[in-house]
Structures are given as structure tokens and as C-alpha cells.
C-alpha positions in Angstrom: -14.5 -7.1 -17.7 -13.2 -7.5 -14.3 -14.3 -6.6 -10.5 -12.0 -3.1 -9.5 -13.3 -2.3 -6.1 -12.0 1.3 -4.5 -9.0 -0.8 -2.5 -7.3 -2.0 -6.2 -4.2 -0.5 -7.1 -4.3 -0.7 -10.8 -1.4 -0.8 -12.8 -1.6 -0.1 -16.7 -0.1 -2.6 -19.2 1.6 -0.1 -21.9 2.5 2.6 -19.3 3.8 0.5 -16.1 1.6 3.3 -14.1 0.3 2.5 -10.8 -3.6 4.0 -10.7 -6.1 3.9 -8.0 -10.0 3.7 -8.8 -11.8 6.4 -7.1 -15.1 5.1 -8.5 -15.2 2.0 -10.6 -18.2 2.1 -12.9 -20.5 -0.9 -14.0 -18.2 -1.9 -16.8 -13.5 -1.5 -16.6 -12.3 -1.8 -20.2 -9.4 -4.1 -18.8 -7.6 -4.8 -22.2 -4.9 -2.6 -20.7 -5.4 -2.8 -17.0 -4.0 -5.1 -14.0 -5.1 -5.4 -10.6 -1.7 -5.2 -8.8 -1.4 -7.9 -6.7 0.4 -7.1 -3.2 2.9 -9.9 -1.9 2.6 -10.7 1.7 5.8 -13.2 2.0 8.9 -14.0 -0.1 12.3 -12.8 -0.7 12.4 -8.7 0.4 9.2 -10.1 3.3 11.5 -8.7 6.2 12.0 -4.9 4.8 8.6 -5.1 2.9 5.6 -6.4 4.4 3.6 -3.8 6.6 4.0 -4.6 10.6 0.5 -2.8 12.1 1.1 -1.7 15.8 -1.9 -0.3 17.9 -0.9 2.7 19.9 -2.8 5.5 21.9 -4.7 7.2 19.4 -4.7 5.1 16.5 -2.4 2.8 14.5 1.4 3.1 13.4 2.5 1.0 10.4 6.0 0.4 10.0 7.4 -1.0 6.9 9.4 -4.5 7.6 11.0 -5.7 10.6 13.7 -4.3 9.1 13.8 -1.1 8.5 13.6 -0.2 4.9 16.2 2.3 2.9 14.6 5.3 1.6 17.3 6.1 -1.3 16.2 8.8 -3.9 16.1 5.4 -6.3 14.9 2.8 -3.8 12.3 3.8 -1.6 8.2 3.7 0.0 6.4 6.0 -2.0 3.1 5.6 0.2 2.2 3.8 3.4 -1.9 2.5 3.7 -4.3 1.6 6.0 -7.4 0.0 6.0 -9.5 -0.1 8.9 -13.2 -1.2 9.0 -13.7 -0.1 4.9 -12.0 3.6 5.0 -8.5 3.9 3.5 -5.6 5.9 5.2 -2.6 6.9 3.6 0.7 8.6 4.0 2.7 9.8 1.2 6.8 9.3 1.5 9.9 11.3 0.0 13.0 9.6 0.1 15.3 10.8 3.2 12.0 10.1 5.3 10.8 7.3 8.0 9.6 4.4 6.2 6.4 4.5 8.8 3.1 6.5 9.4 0.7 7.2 12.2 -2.6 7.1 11.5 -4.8 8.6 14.4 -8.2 7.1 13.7 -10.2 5.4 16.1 -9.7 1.7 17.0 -10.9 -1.1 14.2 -11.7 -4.3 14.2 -10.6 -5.2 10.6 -7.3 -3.8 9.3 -4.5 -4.4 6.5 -1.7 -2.1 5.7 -0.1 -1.9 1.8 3.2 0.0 0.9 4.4 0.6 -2.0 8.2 0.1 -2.6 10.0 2.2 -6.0 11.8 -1.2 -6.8 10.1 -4.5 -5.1 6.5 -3.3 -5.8 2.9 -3.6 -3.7 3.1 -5.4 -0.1 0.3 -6.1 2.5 0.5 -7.3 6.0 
């Protein structure tokens, strides 16, 4: 058994599917399950890991300090944040901005995760 909170991205063993827990009961058959693991430095940190900015009526989260491609092969499929427990997200197509506005009210405890098609989970 293992601890899945609401914030693990969950990726199954036989599949590769990434799932997210919407309510994780007392007991996760995990004989097929992973918590995913987000990177926060490495090789790919510059067009990977989340950069949180505060702006006038919430937060903007762009992936990487370099801006990351959004090929139909190679690109963020969702941008998150987490502020003060509640989780944000913005869903991504290739072609689009790899960033999101989140207009939520100011927090005093956030993270941002993205998920990239080829390099995987990041967090800031």
C-alpha cells in the first residue's frame, strides 16, 4: 500500500498512462501503480521547470526560462497550480503558448507542475 494524496500524478506500470486520484481511498492496490515523481533541476531544467510570476489578478506560470516548443510530437500537455491546497490547471494543444493565467486570489504557498509529451512531470 502506499500514501496517494489528491496532488499525485499516477502513472500505471503496464499502460505508461498518466492518472490523477480524485479521491484516494483507505487502501491503493499499488502492484501496478507509480507516483510520478516531478524533476525540479537537470538536463531540459531551462525549458521545463515551471517559472511562477505574480501578476494583477492572480498568477501566470510559464514553462522554462526558455520558452518550450509545442510540436504536435513534443509538447506541454497541462500547466498546474497549486496555491494554499486547491489545484489549478490549464490544458495545452500543440501550436499553443507554453503558459497559463490563473486568476485566483493571492497565496501564500504555491508550486507549479507541467507536463511535457517527451521529458515528463516538472515542478518549480
Amino acid at each position: 500500500m502506499a500514501n496517494f494524496d489528491y496532488t499525485n500524478i499516477v502513472r500505471c506500470k503496464n499502460s505508461g498512462n498518466l492518472l490523477e486520484l480524485i479521491y484516494p481511498g483507505p487502501e491503493v492496490n499499488v502492484e501496478n501503480l507509480s507516483i510520478e515523481e516531478p524533476k525540479t533541476s537537470g538536463e531540459g531544467e531551462a525549458k521545463h521547470k515551471p517559472v511562477i510570476t505574480r501578476v494583477d489578478d492572480g498568477y501566470n506560470v510559464k514553462v522554462g526560462e526558455v520558452e518550450h516548443p509545442m510540436d504536435e510530437d513534443h509538447y506541454i500537455a497541462v500547466i498546474e497550480l497549486i496555491a494554499d491546497g486547491q489545484v489549478h490547471k490549464q490544458y495545452l494543444n500543440p501550436g499553443d503558448k507554453p503558459e497559463a493565467t490563473f486568476k485566483i486570489p493571492e497565496a501564500t504557498d504555491l508550486k507549479a507542475r507541467e507536463f511535457c509529451t517527451i521529458h515528463g512531470l516538472w515542478q518549480s
